[in-house]
C-alpha positions in Angstrom: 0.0 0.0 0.0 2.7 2.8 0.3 4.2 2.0 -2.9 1.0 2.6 -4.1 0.8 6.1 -1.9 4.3 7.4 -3.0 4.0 6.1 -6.3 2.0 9.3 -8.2 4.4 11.4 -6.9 6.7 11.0 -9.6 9.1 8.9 -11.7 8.2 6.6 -14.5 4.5 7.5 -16.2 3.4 3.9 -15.7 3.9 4.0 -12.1 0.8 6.9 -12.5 -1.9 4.0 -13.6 -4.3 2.0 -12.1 -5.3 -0.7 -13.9 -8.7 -2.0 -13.9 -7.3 -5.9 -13.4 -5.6 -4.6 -10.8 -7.7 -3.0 -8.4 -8.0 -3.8 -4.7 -11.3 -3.8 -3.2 -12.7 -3.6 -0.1 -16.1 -5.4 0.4 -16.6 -4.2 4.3 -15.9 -0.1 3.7 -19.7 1.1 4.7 -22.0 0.3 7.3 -24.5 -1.3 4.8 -22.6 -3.8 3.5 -23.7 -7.1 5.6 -27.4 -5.9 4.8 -29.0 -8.5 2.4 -28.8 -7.4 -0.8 -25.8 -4.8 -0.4 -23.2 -7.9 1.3 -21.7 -8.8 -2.8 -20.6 -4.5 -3.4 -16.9 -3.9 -4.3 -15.3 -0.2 -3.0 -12.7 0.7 -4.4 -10.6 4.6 -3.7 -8.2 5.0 -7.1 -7.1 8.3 -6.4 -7.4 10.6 -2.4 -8.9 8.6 0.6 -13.0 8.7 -1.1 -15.4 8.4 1.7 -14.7 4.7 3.4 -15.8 4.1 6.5 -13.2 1.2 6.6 -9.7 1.8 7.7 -8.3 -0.8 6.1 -9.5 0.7 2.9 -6.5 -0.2 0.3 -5.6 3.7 -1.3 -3.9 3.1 -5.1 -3.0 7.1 -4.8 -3.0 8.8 -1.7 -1.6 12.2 -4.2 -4.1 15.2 -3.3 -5.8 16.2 -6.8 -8.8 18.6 -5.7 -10.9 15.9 -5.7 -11.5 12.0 -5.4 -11.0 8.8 -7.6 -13.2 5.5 -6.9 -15.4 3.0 -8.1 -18.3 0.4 -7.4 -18.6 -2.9 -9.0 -21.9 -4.9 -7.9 -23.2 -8.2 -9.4 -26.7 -8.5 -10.4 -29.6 -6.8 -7.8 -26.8 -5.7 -5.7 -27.8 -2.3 -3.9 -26.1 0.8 -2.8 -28.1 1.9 0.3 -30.0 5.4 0.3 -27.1 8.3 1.2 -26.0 11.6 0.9 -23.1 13.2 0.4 -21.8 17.2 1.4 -19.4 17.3 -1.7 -20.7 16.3 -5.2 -20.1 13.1 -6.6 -20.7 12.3 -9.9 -20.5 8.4 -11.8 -19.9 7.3 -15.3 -21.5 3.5 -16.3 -18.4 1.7 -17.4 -20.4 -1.6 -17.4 -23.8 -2.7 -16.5 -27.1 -1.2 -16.3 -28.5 0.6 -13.1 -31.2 1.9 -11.9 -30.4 5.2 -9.5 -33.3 6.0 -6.9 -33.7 9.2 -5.0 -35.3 10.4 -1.6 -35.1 8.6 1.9 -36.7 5.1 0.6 -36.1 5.9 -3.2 -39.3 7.2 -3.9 -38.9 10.6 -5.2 -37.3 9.5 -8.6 -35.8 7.2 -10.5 -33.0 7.3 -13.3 -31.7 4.0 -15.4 -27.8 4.5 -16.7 -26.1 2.4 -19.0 -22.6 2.2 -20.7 -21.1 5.7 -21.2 -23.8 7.1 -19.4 -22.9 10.3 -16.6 -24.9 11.0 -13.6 -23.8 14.3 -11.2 -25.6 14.0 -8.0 -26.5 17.1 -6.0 -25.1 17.6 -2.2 -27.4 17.1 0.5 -29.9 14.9 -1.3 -30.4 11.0 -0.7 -29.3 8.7 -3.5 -28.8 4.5 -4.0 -28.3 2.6 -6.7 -29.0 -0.8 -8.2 -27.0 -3.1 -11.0 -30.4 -3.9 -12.5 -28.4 -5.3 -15.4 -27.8 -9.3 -15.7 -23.6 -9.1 -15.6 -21.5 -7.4 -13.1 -21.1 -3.8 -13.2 -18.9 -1.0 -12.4 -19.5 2.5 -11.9 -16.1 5.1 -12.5 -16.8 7.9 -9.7 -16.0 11.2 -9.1 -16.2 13.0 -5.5 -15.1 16.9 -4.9 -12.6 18.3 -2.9 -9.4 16.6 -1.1 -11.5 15.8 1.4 -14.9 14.9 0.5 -16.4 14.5 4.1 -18.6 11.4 5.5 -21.5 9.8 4.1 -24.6 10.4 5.9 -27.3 7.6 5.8 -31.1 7.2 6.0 -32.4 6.2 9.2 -33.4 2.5 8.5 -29.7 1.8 7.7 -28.6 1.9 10.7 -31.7 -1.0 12.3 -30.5 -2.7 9.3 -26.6 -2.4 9.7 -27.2 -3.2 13.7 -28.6 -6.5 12.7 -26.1 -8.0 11.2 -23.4 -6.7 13.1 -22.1 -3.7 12.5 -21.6 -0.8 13.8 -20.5 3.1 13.1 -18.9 5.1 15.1 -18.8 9.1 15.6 -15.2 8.9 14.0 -16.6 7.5 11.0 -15.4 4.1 11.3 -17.0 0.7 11.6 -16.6 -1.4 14.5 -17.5 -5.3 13.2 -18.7 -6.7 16.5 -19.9 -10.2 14.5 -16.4 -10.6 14.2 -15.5 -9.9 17.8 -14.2 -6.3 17.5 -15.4 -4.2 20.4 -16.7 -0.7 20.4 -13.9 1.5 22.3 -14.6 3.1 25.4 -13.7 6.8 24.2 -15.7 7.0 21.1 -19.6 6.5 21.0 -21.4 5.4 17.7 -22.8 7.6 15.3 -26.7 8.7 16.0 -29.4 7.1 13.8 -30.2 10.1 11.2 -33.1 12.0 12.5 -36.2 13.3 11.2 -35.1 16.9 11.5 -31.6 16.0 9.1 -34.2 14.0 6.4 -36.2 17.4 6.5 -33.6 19.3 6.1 -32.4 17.4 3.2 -33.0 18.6 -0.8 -36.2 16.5 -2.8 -35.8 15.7 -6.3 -38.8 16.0 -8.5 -38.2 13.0 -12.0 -38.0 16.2 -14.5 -34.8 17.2 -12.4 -33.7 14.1 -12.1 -33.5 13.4 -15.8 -31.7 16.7 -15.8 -28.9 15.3 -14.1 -27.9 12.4 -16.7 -25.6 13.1 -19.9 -26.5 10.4 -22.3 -23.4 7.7 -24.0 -25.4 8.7 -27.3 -24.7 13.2 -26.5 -21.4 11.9 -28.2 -17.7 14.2 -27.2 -18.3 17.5 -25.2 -18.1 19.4 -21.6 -20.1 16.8 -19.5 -19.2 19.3 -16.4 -18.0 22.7 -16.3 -18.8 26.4 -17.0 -20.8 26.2 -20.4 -21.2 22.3 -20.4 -24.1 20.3 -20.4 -23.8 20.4 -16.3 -22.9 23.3 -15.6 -23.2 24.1 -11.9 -20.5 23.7 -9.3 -18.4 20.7 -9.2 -14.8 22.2 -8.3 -13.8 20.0 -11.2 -14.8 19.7 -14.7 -15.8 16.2 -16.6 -14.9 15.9 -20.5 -15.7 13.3 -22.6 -13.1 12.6 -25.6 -14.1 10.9 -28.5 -10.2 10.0 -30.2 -10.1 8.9 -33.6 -6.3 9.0 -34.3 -4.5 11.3 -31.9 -5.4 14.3 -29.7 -2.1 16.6 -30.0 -0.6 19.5 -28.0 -2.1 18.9 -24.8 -0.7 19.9 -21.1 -2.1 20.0 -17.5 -2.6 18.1 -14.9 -5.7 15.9 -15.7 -6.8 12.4 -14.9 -7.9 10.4 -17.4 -10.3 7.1 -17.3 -10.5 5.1 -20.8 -13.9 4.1 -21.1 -13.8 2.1 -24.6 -10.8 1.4 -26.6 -7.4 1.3 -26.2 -4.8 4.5 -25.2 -1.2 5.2 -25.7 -0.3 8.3 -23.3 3.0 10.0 -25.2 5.3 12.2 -24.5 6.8 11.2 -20.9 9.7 9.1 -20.6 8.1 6.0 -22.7 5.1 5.1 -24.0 2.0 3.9 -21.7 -0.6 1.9 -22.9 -3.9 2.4 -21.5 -7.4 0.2 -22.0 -10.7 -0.1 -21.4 -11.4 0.7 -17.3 -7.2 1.9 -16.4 -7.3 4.8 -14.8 -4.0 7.2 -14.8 -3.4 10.7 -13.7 -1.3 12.9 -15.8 1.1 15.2 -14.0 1.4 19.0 -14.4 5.4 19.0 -15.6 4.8 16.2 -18.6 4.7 19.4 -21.3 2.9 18.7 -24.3 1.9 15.1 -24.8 -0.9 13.7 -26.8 -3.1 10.4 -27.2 -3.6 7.9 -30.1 -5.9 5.4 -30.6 -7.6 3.8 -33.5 -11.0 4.5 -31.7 -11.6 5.2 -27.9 -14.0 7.0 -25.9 -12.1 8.7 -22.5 -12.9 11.2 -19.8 -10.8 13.5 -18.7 -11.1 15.3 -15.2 -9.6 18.5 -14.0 -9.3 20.2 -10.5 -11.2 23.9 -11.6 
């Protein structure tokens, strides 16, 4: 795991990729995860520590970007619990189909996603989602800020989580006490989420929830950012490159996620080849570089 901290720091371009075949997840990192239903979830935190309540939560990049790196892979009927979150966090389909359900018990709307598909997600609003899909899927996410804060949960997770054993402290971490681990002394656990923090919580009517996907078939453009199709606050902007060829003369500090196809980064030290799910963050002092492909779709992210 430190290699993997001190890694992006530097040094050869390859060691700046995470590759989808080799991500390290964690199956215990929230407090829903023994509920039935939510027990077969995969975490994973690519890039800055994400939101896991789980210590042991393997980091690829610790690097501070102005913003977060993760992902969710869930087999078949596999649910996300209902949540919300005080940064915004934002998802792209890799794989799968799912079904994204807003409000305290999912009933204020609905969205369905599929490959290519982007979904930004308002602070302060209750969301879950479903791989309603009949193979494993995995969802490429996005949270603002260095330090994108704690997830708070709907009321019934917490019956739910106590059930089967676990248990969430004030901290933010879980204590599994169907394993044997004991609560400490010093910190007490987190208070079920009351009625007057659902209230105070944002609704979502199904015209603005619609208004928060960008569609696979909207083709190459600004999915987030000033003048894009989702234009409000982010603190980081979302593009979506459609490469036929090369894409010359670029520079910045970006993170890129290949969502179809297969990448060569140039213009570093060597080479790197990048395919379909690798993730790899490009560093400020790499100059001009560019990207070829015969055909790929990517998205590229940017700290605003």
């Amino acid at each position: 795991m430190l290699e993997d901290q001190k890694r992006a720091g530097g040094g050869r371009l390859d060691a700046r990729v995470v590759r989808y075949a080799d991500l390290k997840p964690c199956y215990n990192a929230f407090v829903d995860t023994r509920t039935p239903g939510s027990e077969a979830k995969e975490n994973f935190t690519i890039i800055g520590p994400g939101v896991s309540e789980n210590p042991a939560q393997h980091v690829h990049i610790a690097e501070p970007h102005g913003f977060n790196i993760g992902g969710a892979r869930q087999p078949p009927n596999c649910v996300n619990s209902q949540h919300s979150h005080t940064t915004a966090e934002v998802f792209v389909a890799h794989t799968g189909c799912w079904r994204f359900d807003l409000g305290e018990h999912g009933e204020d709307a609905q969205v369905f996603l599929g490959p290519g598909d982007t979904i930004s997600l308002p602070t302060q609003m209750f969301r879950g989602f479903t791989n309603v899909g009949t193979d494993t899927g995995f969802l490429w996410a996005i949270l603002g800020g260095d330090d994108p804060g704690r997830v708070l949960w709907a009321p019934d997770v917490f019956e739910l989580a106590k059930d089967h054993g676990l248990v969430l402290l004030e901290n933010g971490n879980l204590v599994d006490t169907a394993s044997g681990e004991l609560s400490p002394s010093d910190v007490s656990p987190m208070p079920v989420t009351t009625r007057e923090q659902v209230a105070a919580l944002r609704r979502c009517s199904q015209a603005e929830a619609d208004g928060l996907v960008v569609r696979d078939a909207q083709g190459a453009g600004l999915v987030i950012g000033p003048g894009g199709r989702l234009d409000w606050p982010h603190g980081f902007t979302l593009e979506r490159w459609h490469i036929v060829g090369s894409a010359d003369g670029l520079e910045g500090r970006y993170v890129v996620f290949v969502h179809r196809g297969v990448v060569t980064v140039e213009g570093g030290d060597e080479p790197v080849a990048l395919r379909a799910g690798d993730t790899m963050t490009i560093p400020a002092d790499m100059g001009r570089h560019r990207l070829t492909t015969d055909d790929a779709v990517v998205f590229a992210v940017r700290q605003v």
